[in-house]
C-alpha positions as CSV (number, residue, x, y, z in Angstrom):
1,X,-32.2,-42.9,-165.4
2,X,-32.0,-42.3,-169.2
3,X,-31.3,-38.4,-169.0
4,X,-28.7,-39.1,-166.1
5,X,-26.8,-41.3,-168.5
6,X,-27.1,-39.2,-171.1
7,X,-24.8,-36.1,-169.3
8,X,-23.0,-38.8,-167.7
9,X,-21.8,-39.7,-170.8
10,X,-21.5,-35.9,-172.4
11,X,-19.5,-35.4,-168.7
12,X,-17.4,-38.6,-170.2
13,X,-16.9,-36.8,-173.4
14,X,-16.2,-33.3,-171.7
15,X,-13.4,-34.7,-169.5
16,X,-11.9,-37.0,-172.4
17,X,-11.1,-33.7,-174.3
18,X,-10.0,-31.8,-171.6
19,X,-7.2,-34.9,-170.8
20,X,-6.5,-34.8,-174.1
21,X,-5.8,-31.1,-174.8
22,X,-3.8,-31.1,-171.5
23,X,-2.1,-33.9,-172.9
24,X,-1.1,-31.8,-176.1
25,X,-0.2,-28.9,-174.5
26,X,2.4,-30.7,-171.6
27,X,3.6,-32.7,-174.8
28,X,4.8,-29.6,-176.5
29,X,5.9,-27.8,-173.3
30,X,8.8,-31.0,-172.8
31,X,12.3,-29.6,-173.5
32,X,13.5,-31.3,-177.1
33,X,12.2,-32.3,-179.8
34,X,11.1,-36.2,-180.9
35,X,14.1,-36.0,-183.8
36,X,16.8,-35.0,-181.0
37,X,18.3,-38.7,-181.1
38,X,18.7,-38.2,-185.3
39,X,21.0,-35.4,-184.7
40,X,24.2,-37.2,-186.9
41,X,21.1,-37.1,-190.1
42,X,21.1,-33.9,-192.4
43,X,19.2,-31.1,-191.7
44,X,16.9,-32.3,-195.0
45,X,16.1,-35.4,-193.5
46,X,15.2,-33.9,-190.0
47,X,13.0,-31.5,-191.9
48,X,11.0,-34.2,-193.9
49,X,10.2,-36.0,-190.9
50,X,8.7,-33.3,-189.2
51,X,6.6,-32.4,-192.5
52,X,5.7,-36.6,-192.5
53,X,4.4,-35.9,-188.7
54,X,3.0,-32.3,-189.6
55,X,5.2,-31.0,-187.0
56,X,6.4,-28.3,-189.0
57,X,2.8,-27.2,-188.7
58,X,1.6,-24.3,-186.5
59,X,0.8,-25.3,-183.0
60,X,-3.2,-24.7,-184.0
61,X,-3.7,-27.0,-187.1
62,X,-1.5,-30.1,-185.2
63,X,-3.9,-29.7,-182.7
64,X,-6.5,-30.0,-185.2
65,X,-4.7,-32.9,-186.4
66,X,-4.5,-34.3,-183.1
67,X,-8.5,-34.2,-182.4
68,X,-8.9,-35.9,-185.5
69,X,-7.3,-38.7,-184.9
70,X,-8.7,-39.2,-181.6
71,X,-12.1,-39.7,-183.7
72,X,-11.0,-41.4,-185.8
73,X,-9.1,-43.3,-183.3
74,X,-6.3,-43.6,-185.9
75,X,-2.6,-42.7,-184.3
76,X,-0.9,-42.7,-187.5
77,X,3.0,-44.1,-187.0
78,X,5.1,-43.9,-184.2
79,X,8.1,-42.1,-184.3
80,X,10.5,-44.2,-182.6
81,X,9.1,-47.5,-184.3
82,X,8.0,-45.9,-187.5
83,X,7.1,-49.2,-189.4
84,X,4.6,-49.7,-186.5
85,X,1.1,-47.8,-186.1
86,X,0.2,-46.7,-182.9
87,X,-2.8,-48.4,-182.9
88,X,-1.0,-52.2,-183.9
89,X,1.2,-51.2,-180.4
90,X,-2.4,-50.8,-178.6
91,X,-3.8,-53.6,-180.1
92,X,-0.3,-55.7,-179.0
93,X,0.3,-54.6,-175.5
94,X,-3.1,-53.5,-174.6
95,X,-4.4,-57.2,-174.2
96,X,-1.4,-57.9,-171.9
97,X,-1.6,-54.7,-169.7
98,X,-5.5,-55.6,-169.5
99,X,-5.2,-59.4,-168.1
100,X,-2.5,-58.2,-165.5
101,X,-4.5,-55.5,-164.1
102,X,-7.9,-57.2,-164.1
103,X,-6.1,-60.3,-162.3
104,X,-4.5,-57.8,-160.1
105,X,-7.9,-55.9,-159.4
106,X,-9.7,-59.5,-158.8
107,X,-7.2,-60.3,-156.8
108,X,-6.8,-57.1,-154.7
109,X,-10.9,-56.2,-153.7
110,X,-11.6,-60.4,-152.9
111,X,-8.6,-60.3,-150.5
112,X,-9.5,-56.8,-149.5
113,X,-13.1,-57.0,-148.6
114,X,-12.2,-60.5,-147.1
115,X,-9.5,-59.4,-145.0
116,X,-11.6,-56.3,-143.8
117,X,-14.8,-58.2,-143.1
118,X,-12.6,-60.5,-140.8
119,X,-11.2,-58.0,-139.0
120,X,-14.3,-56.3,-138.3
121,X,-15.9,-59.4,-137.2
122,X,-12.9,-60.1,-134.9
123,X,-12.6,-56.5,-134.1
124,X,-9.3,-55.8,-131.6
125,X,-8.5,-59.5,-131.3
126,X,-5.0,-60.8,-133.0
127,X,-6.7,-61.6,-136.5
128,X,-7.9,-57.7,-136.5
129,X,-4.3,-56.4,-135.6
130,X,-2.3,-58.5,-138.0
131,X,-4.9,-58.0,-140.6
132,X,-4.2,-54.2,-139.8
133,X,-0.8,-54.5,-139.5
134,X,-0.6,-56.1,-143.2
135,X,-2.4,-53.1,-144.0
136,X,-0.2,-50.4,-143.0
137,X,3.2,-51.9,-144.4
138,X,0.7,-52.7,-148.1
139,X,0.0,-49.1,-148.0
140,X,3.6,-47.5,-146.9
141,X,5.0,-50.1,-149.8
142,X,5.6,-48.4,-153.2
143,X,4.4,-51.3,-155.5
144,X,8.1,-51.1,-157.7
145,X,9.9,-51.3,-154.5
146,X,7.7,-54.1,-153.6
147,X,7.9,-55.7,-157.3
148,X,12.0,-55.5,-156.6
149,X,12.1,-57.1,-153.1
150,X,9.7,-59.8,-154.8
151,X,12.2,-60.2,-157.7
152,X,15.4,-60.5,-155.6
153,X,13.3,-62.3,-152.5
154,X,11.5,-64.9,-154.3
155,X,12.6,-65.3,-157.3
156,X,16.5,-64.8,-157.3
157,X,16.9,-66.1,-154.0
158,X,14.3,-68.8,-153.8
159,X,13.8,-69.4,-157.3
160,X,10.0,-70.1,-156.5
161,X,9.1,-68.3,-159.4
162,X,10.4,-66.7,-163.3
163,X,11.6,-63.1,-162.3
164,X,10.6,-61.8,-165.7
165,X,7.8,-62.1,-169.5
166,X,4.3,-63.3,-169.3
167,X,4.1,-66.7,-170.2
168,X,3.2,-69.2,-167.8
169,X,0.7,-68.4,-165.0
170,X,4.0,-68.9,-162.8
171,X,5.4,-66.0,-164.6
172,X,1.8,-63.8,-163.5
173,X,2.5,-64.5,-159.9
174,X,5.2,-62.0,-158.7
175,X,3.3,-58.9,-161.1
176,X,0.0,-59.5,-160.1
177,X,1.5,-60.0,-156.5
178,X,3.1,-56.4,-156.6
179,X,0.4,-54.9,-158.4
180,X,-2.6,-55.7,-156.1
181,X,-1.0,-55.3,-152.3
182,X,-1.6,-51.5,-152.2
183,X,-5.1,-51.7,-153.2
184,X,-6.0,-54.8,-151.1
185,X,-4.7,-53.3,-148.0
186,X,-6.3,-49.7,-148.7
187,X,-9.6,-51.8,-149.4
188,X,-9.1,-54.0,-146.3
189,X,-9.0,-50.7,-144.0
190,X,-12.3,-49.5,-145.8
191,X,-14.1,-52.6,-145.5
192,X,-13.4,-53.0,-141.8
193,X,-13.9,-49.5,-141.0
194,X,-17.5,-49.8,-142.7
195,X,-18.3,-53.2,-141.5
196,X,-17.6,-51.9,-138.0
197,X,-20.5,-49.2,-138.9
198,X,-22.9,-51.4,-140.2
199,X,-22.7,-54.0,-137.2
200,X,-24.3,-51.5,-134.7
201,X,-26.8,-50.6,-137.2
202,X,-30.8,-50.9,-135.3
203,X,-31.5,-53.3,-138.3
204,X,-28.3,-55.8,-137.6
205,X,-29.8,-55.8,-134.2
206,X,-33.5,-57.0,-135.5
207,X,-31.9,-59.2,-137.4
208,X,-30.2,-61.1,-134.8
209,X,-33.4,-61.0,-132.8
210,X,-34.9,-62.8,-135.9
211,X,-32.9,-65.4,-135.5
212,X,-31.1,-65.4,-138.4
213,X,-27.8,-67.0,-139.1
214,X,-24.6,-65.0,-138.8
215,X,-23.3,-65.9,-142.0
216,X,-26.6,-64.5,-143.6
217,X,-26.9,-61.6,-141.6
218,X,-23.3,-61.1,-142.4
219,X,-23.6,-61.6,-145.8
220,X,-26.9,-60.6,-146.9
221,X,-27.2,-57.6,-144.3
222,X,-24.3,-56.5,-143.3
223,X,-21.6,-56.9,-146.2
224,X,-24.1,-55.3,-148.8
225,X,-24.2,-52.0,-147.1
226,X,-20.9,-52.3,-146.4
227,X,-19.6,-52.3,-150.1
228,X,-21.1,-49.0,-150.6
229,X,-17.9,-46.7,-149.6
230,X,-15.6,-50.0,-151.2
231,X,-17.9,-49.4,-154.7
232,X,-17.4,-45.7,-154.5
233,X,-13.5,-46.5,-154.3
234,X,-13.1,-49.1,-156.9
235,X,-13.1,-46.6,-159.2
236,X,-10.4,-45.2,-158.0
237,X,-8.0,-48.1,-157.7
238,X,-9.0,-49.4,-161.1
239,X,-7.2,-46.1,-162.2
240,X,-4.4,-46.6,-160.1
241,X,-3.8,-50.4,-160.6
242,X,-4.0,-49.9,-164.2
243,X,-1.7,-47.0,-164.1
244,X,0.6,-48.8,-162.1
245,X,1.0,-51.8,-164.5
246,X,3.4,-49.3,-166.7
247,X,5.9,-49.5,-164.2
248,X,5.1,-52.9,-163.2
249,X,5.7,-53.9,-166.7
250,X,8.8,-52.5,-167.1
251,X,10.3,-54.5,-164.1
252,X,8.9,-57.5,-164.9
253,X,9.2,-57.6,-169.3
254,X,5.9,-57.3,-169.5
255,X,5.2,-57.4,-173.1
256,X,2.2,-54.8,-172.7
257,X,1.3,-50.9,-172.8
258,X,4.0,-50.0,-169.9
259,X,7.3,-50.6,-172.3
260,X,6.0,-48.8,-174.7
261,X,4.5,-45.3,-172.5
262,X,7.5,-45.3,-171.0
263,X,10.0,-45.2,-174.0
264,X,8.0,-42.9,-175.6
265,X,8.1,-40.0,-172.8
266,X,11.7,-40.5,-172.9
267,X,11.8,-40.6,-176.9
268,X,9.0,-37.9,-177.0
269,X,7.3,-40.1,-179.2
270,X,4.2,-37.7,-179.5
271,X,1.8,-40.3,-181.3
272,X,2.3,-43.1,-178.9
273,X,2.0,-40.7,-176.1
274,X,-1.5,-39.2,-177.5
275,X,-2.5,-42.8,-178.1
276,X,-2.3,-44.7,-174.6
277,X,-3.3,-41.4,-172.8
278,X,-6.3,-41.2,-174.8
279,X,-6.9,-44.8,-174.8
280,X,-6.3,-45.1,-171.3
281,X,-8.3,-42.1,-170.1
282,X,-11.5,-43.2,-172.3
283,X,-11.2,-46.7,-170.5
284,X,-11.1,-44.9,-167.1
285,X,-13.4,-42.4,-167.4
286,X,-16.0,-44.9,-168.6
287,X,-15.1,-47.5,-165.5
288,X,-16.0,-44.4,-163.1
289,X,-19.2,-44.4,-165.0
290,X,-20.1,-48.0,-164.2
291,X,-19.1,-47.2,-160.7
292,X,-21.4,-44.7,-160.2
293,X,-24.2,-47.0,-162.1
294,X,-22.9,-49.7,-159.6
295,X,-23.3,-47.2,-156.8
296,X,-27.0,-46.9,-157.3
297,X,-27.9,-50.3,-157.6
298,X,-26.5,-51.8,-154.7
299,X,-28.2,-48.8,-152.2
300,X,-32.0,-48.6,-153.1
301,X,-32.1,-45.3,-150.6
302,X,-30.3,-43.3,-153.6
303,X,-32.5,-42.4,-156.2
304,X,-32.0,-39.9,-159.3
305,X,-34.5,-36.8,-159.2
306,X,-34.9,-34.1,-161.6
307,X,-33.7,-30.3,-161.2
308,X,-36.6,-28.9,-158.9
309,X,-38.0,-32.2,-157.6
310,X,-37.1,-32.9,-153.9
C-alpha cells in the first residue's frame, strides 16, 4: 500500500506539471496581450508593466518564472486588480467556491444514490419511471440554463427565494439547486443500474434465505457493492461540480473563485489564470486519489500486488 501511494502521488505530481505547462502554453497562444485595455497609456508605461510582470522576458525564463511560483505557491499580483495578490483572491473566493460545491456534491450523491436505490427496488413500477424520467431531463439540462429558469421561475416570479450573493442559507438554495441536478441524476441512473446487478447476485439470494431483513440486506449487502461504479464516478463529478460553480457563480454573485476565472480569461490576466488552474487542478487531482483509496476499501476482492506477483 505504501509504494502504491508513493507513484500515486509522483502520478499526482506528473499530471499537475503537465496541466500547468499546457496551461502556459494555451495562455500565450490567446490573441492579445494582458495590457490591450491600457492602450490610451504611453508606450513607456505599457513597457514597464510588462518588465513588472517579466513579460518582456523570453518565452523560456517566464516559464521558469512560472514553475517557481507554483512551488512556491506565490502568484505575485494580478494584473487586472494589481493591488491584490493572486493568492489573497484564492484565499477570498476559494472558501466560498468550496462550501457551494461541497453542499452541492452532498446534496447531489445522497439524492442520487437515494433515488437510484428506489428505483431499483421498485424496478418498472411508476416510482422507477418518474425517478428515470427526472433523470433524463437532469442530464439533457445545462446547469446555467437550469440556474436561469430557477432565477426567473422561482425567484422573480415566485419570490420564494433571493435571485443573487451568498448570505443567508435562503440565498444557497437556487445555486446549490442548479449545481447538483446533473450529477444527482447521472448518479441516480448509475445506482439503479448497479443495484439492479447486485439484487440477482447468488449471495442476495442466501441472504434472503437467511432470513434477513430487507432493509439490512439492502443496506448492508446490497448497497455496499453497489457504490463501487458510484465511488469510481465521484471523482469525476467532484471535477465537474467544482468546475461548474465558475459559471454558477457568475449567475448567481457568487462572491467566490468563478468571478474572478472568468474576468481574467477575458482580461488575460495571466497570474490569476496560472493560479486557480493550478490551484484547482492540485485539488482535483488529489480528490481522484482518495477515490481510488476509497475504491479499495469498500471492495475487499481488489488487492494491490507487486510487478511479477499474480
Amino acid at each position: 500500500m505504501k509504494t502504491y501511494i508513493l507513484r500515486r502521488f509522483l502520478l499526482m505530481l506528473g499530471t499537475i506539471f503537465v496541466i500547468a505547462t499546457l496551461t502556459f502554453v494555451l495562455m500565450h497562444l490567446i490573441p492579445g496581450t494582458p495590457f490591450d485595455q491600457e492602450r490610451q497609456t504611453s508606450a513607456a508605461v505599457q513597457d514597464n508593466l510588462r518588465t513588472f510582470y517579466k513579460l518582456d522576458q523570453p518565452l523560456p525564463v517566464q516559464y521558469l518564472h512560472y514553475l517557481k511560483a507554483i512551488v512556491t505557491f506565490d502568484y505575485g499580483p494580478s494584473i487586472s486588480n494589481p493591488d491584490t495578490s493572486v493568492n489573497t483572491l484564492l484565499a477570498r473566493g476559494f472558501p466560498v467556491s468550496f462550501e457551494l460545491g461541497l453542499i452541492a456534491l452532498v446534496v447531489a450523491t445522497l439524492s442520487g444514490i437515494i433515488a437510484g436505490t428506489v428505483a431499483a427496488l421498485r424496478h418498472n413500477r411508476l416510482v422507477d419511471r418518474t425517478v428515470m424520467a427526472i433523470a433524463v431531463i437532469g442530464i439533457s439540462i445545462p446547469n446555467f440554463v437550469l440556474a436561469t429558469l430557477l432565477i426567473q421561475e422561482l425567484s422573480v416570479g415566485l419570490g420564494w427565494f433571493p435571485a443573487a450573493t451568498w448570505r443567508t442559507p435562503w440565498h444557497k438554495v437556487l445555486p446549490v439547486i442548479a449545481l447538483a441536478v446533473t450529477p444527482m441524476a447521472i448518479l441516480a441512473r448509475i445506482t439503479r443500474s448497479s443495484m439492479l446487478d447486485v439484487l440477482t447476485q447468488d449471495y442476495m439470494t442466501m441472504a434472503r434465505a437467511k432470513g434477513l431483513s430487507p432493509w439490512r440486506i439492502v443496506l448492508r449487502h446490497g448497497l455496499r457493492n453497489a457504490l463501487l461504479p458510484v465511488v469510481t464516478l465521484l471523482g469525476t463529478l467532484a471535477a465537474s461540480i467544482l468546475t461548474g460553480t465558475f459559471v454558477i457563480e457568475k449567475i448567481f454573485a457568487i462572491p467566490g473563485m468563478g468571478r474572478y476565472f472568468v474576468d481574467s480569461i477575458s482580461t488575460r490576466d495571466y497570474p490569476v489564470i496560472m493560479g486557480t488552474t493550478v490551484f484547482y487542478s492540485a485539488i482535483l487531482v488529489f480528490m481522484l486519489f482518495l477515490v481510488d483509496i476509497a475504491y479499495g476499501l469498500l471492495d475487499p476482492r481488489i488487492a494491490l500486488h507487486r510487478k511479477g506477483q499474480a
